[in-house]
DSSP file (Angstrom, degrees, kcal/mol; ACC not computed):
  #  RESIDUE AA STRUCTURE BP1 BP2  ACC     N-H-->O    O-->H-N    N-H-->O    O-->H-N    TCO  KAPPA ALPHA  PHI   PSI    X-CA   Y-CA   Z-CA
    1    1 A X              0   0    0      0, 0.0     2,-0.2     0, 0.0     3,-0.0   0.000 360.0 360.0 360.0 167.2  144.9  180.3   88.1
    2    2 A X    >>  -     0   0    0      1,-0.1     4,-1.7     0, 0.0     3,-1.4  -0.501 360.0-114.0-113.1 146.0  145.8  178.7   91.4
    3    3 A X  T 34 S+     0   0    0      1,-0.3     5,-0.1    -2,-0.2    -1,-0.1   0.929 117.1  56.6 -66.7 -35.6  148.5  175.6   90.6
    4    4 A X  T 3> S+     0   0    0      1,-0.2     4,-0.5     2,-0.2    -1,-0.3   0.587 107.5  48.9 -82.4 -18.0  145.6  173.0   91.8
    5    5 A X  T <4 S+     0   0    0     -3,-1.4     4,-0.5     2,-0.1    -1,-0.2   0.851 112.3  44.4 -39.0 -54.2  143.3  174.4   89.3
    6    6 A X  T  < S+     0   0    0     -4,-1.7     4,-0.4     1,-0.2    -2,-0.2   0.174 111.1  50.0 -81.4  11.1  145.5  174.2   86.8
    7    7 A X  T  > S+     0   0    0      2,-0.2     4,-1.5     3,-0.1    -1,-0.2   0.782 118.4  47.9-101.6 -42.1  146.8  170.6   87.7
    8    8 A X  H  X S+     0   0    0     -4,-0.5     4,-1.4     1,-0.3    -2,-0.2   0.678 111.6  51.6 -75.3 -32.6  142.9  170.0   87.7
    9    9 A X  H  4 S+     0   0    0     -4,-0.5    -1,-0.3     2,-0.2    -2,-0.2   0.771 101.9  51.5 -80.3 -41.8  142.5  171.8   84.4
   10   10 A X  H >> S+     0   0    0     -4,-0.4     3,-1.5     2,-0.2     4,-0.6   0.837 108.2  61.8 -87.2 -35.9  144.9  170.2   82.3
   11   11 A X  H 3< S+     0   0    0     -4,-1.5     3,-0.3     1,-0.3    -2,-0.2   0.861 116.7  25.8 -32.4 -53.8  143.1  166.6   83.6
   12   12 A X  T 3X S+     0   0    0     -4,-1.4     4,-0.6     1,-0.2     3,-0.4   0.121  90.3 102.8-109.7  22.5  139.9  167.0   82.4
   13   13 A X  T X4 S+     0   0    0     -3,-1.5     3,-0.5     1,-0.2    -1,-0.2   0.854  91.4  51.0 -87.2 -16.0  140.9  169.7   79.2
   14   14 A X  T 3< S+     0   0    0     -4,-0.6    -1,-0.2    -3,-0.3    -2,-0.1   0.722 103.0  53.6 -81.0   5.9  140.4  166.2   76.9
   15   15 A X  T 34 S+     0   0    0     -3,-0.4    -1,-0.2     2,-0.0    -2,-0.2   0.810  79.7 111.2 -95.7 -20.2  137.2  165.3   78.2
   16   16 A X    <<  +     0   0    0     -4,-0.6     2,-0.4    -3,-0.5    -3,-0.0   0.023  40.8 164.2 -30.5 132.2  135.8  168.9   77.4
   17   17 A X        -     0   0    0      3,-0.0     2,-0.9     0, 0.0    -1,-0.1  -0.997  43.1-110.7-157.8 156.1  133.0  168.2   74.2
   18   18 A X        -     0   0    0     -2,-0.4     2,-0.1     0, 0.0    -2,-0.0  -0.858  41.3-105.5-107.8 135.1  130.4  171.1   73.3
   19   19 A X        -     0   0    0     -2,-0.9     2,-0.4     1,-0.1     3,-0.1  -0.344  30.6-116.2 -52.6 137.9  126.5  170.0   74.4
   20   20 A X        -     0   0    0      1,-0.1    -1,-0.1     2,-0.1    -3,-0.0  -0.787  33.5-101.0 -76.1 129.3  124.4  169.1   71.8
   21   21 A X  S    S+     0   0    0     -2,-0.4    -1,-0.1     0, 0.0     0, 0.0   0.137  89.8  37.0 -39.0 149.9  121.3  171.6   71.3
   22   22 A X        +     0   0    0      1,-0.1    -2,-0.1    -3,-0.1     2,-0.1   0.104  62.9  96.8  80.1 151.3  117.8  169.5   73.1
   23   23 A X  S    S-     0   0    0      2,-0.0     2,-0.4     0, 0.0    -1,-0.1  -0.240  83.5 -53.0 102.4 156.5  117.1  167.3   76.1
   24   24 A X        -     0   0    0     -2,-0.1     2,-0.7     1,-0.0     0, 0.0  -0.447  47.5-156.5 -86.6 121.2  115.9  168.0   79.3
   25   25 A X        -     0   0    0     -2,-0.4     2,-1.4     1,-0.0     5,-0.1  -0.845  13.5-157.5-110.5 121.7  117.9  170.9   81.2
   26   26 A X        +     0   0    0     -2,-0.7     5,-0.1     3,-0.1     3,-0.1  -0.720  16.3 174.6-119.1 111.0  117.4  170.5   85.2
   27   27 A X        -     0   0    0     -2,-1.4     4,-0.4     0, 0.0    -1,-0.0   0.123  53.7 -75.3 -95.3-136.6  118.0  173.4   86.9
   28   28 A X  S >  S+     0   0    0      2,-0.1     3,-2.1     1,-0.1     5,-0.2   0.919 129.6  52.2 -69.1 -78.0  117.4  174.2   91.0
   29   29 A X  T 3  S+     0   0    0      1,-0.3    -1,-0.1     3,-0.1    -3,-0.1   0.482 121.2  25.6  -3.4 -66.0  113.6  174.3   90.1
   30   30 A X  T 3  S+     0   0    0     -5,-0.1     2,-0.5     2,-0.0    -1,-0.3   0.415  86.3 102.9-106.6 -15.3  113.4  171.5   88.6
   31   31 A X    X   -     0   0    0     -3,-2.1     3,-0.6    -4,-0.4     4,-0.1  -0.757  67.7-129.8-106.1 131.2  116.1  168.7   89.6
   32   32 A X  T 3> S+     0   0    0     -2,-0.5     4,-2.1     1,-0.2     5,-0.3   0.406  71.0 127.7 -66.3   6.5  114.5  166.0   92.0
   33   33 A X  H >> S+     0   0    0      2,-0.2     3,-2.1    -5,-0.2     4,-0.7   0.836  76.2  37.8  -9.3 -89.3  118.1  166.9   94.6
   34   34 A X  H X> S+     0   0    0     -3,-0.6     3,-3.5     1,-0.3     4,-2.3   0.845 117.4  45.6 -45.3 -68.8  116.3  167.5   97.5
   35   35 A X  H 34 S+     0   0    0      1,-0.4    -1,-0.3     2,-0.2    -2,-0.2   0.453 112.4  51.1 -88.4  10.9  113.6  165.0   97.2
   36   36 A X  H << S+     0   0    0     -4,-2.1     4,-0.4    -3,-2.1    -1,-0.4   0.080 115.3  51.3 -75.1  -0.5  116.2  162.0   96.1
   37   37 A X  H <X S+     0   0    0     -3,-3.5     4,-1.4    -4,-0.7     5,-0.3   0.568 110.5  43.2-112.2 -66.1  118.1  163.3   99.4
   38   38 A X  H  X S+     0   0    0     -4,-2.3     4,-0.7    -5,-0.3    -2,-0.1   0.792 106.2  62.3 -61.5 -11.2  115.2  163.1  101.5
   39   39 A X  H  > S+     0   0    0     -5,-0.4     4,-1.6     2,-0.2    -1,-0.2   0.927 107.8  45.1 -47.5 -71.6  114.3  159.9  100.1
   40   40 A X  H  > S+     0   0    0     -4,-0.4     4,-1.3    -3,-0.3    -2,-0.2   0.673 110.8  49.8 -77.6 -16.6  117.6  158.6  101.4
   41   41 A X  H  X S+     0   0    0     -4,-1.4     4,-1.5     2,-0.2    -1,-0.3   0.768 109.3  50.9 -81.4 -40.7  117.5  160.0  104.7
   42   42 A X  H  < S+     0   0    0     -4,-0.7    -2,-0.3    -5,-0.3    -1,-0.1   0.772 115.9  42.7 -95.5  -8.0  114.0  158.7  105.3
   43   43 A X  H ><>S+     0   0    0     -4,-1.6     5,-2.4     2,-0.2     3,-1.7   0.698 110.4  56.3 -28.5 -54.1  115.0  155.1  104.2
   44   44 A X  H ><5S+     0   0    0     -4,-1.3     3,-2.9     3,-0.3    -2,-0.2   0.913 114.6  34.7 -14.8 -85.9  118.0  155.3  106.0
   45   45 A X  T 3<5S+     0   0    0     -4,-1.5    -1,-0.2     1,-0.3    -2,-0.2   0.169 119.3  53.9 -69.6  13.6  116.1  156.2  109.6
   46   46 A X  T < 5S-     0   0    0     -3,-1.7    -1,-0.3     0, 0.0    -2,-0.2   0.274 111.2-129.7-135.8  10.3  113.4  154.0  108.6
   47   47 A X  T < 5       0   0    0     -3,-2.9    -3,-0.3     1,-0.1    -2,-0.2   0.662 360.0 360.0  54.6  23.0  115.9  151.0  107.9
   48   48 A X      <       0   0    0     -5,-2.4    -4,-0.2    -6,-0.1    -1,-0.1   0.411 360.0 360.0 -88.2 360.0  114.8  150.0  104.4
């Protein structure tokens, strides 16, 4: 592993926790990205 992985890796290895089964799983299909990005973009150009 590449030293800035492994610098990166040893930072976050206590925060590591296994997911509990259940709850809403948002995949590309399904997670509102894009339209919360195009959201801000037309607010943005639209000064609100």
């Amino acid at each position: 592993m590449p030293a800035p992985v492994a610098a990166l890796a040893r930072q976050i290895a206590g925060r590591i926790r296994t997911v509990q089964p259940g709850g809403e799983i948002l995949t590309d299909d399904e997670a509102p990205v894009e339209w919360l990005t195009d959201q801000m973009i037309i607010r943005y150009a639209t000064g609100q």
